[in-house]
C-alpha positions as CSV (number, residue, x, y, z in Angstrom):
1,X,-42.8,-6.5,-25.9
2,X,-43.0,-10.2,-24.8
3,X,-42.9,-10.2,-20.8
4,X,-41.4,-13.6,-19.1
5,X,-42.1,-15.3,-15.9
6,X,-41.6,-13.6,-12.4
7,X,-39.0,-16.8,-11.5
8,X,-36.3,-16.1,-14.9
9,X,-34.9,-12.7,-13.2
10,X,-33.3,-14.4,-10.8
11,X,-29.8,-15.5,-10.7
12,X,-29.0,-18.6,-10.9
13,X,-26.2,-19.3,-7.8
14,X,-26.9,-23.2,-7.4
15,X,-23.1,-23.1,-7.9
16,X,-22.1,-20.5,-5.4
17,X,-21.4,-22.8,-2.2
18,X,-18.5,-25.0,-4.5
19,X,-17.4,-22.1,-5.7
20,X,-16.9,-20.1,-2.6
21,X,-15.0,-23.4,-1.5
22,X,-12.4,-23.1,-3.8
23,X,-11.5,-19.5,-4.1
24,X,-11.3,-19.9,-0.1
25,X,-9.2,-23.4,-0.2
26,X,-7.1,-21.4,-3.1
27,X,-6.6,-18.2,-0.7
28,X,-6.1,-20.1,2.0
29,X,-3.3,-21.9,0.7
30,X,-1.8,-18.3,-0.9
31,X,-2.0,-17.0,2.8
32,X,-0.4,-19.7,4.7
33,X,2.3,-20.1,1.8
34,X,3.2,-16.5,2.4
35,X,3.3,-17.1,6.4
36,X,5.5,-20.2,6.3
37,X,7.8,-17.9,3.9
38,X,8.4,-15.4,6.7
39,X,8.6,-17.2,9.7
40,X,11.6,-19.3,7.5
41,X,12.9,-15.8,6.6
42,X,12.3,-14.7,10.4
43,X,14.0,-18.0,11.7
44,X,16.9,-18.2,9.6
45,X,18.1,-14.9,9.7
46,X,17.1,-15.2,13.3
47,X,20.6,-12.9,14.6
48,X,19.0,-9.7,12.8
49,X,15.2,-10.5,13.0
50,X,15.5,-12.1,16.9
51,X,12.5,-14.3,16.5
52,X,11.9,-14.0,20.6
53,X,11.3,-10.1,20.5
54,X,8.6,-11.1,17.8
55,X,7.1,-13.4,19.6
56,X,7.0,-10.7,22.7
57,X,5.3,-8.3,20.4
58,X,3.3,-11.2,18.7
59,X,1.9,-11.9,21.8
60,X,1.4,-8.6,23.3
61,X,-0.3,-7.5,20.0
62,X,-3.0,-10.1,20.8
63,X,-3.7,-9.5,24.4
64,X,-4.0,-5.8,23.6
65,X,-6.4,-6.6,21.0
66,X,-8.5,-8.9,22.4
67,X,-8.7,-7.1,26.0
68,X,-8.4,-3.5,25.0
69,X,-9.2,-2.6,21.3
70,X,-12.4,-5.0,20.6
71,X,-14.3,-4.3,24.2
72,X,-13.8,-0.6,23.5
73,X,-14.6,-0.8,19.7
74,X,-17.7,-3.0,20.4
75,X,-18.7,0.2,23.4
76,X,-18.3,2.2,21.1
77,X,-20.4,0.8,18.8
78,X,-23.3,0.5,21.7
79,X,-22.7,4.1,22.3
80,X,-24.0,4.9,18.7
81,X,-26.0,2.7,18.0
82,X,-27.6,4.3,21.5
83,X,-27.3,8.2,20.9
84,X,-26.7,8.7,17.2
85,X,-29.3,8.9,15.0
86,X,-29.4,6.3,11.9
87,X,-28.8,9.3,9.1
88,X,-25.3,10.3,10.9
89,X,-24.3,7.1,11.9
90,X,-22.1,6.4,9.3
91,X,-20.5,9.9,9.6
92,X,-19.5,8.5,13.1
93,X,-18.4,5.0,12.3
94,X,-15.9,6.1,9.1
95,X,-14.8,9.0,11.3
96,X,-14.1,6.4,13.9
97,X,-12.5,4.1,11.9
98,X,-10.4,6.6,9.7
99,X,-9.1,7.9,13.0
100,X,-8.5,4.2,14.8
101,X,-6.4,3.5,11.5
102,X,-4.4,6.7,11.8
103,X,-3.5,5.8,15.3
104,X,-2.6,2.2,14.9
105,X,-0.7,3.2,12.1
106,X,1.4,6.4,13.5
107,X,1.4,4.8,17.3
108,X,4.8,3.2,16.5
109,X,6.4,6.6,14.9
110,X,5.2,8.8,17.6
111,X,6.2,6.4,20.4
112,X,9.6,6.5,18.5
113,X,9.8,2.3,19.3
114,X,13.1,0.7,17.3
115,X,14.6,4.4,17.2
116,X,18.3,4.9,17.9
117,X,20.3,8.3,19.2
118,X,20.8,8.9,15.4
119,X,19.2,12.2,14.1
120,X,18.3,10.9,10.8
121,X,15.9,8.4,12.6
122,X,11.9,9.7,13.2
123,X,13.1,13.2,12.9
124,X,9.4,14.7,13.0
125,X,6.6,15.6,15.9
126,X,5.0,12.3,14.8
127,X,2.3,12.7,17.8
128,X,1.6,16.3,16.3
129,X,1.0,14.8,13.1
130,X,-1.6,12.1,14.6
131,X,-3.5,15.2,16.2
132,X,-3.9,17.6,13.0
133,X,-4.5,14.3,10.8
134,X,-7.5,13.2,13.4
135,X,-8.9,17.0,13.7
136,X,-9.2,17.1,10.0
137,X,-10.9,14.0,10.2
138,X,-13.3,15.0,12.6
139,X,-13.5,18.4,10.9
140,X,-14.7,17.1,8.0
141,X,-17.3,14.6,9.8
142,X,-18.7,17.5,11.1
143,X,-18.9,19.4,7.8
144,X,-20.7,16.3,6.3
145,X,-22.6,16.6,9.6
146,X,-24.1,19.5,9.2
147,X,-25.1,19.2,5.4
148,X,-27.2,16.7,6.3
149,X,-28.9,17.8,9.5
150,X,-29.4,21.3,7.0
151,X,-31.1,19.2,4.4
152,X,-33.1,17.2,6.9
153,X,-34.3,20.5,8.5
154,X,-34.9,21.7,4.7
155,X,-36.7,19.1,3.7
C-alpha cells in the first residue's frame, strides 16, 4: 500500500472565508426579509396587534436581558467553572440550560399575562408544571451524576 505525503490529508478550505460570506449575506437578507414582513403585518393591522404595547415589551425584554439574565448566566458560569469538576460540568450546564428554557418558555403561561376572565383561557397550574418539569430535569442530572462519579470511583 502506496503511502502519500503528510500535507494531502488536509482539507483544502482556501475557499471557506468567500463562502461563509455568502451563506451569511444570503441569511442575512432571509432574516431581515422576514422582520420587515412583521413589523408591516404588526403596523398595519396596528388596532389588533397595538404596535406601542410591543414596543413596551420589546423594550423591557431587552433591559431584562441585558441587566438580569446575562450577569446571572455569566455568575453562573463562574460558579462552575469554580466548584464543579470538568467530568460533571456538562451535567450542570445542559441541566442549567434545559431548565432556563423551561422557564422562559412557561413564564408567560404561569404568570397568566394576555389572560381574560374566560375559563377556557390557561386553565391549568402552569407554575406546577414548571416545578415537576425542572425536578425531572434535575432528577435526571443527578442520575447521570452519579453514574459517572460510580465509574470514576470504579475505575
Amino acid at each position: 500500500m502506496k503511502q502519500e505525503p503528510a500535507g494531502n490529508d488536509r482539507i483544502d478550505n482556501s475557499n471557506a472565508p468567500i463562502l461563509n460570506r455568502k451563506l451569511f449575506l444570503v441569511m442575512a437578507a432571509i432574516g431581515l426579509t422576514t422582520m420587515a414582513y412583521g413589523v408591516f403585518g404588526m403596523l398595519i393591522n396596528s388596532e389588533q396587534s397595538r404596535p406601542t404595547d410591543w414596543l413596551k415589551w420589546f423594550i423591557g425584554s431587552l433591559l431584562i436581558h441585558d441587566f438580569l439574565v446575562a450577569p446571572l448566566v455569566v455568575a453562573l458560569g463562574f460558579v462552575i467553572v469554580r466548584w464543579v469538576p470538568g467530568r460533571y460540568r456538562g451535567l450542570f450546564q445542559g441541566a442549567l440550560l434545559v431548565s432556563g428554557m423551561v422557564v422562559v418558555f412557561a413564564f408567560p403561561f404561569a404568570g397568566r399575562f394576555g389572560s381574560t376572565n374566560h375559563p377556557s383561557q390557561l386553565p391549568n397550574d402552569y407554575s406546577a408544571g414548571i416545578a415537576i418539569l425542572i425536578g425531572l430535569t434535575w432528577a435526571v442530572a443527578g442520575v447521570l451524576f452519579l453514574r459517572r462519579w460510580r465509574r470514576g470511583q470504579a475505575g
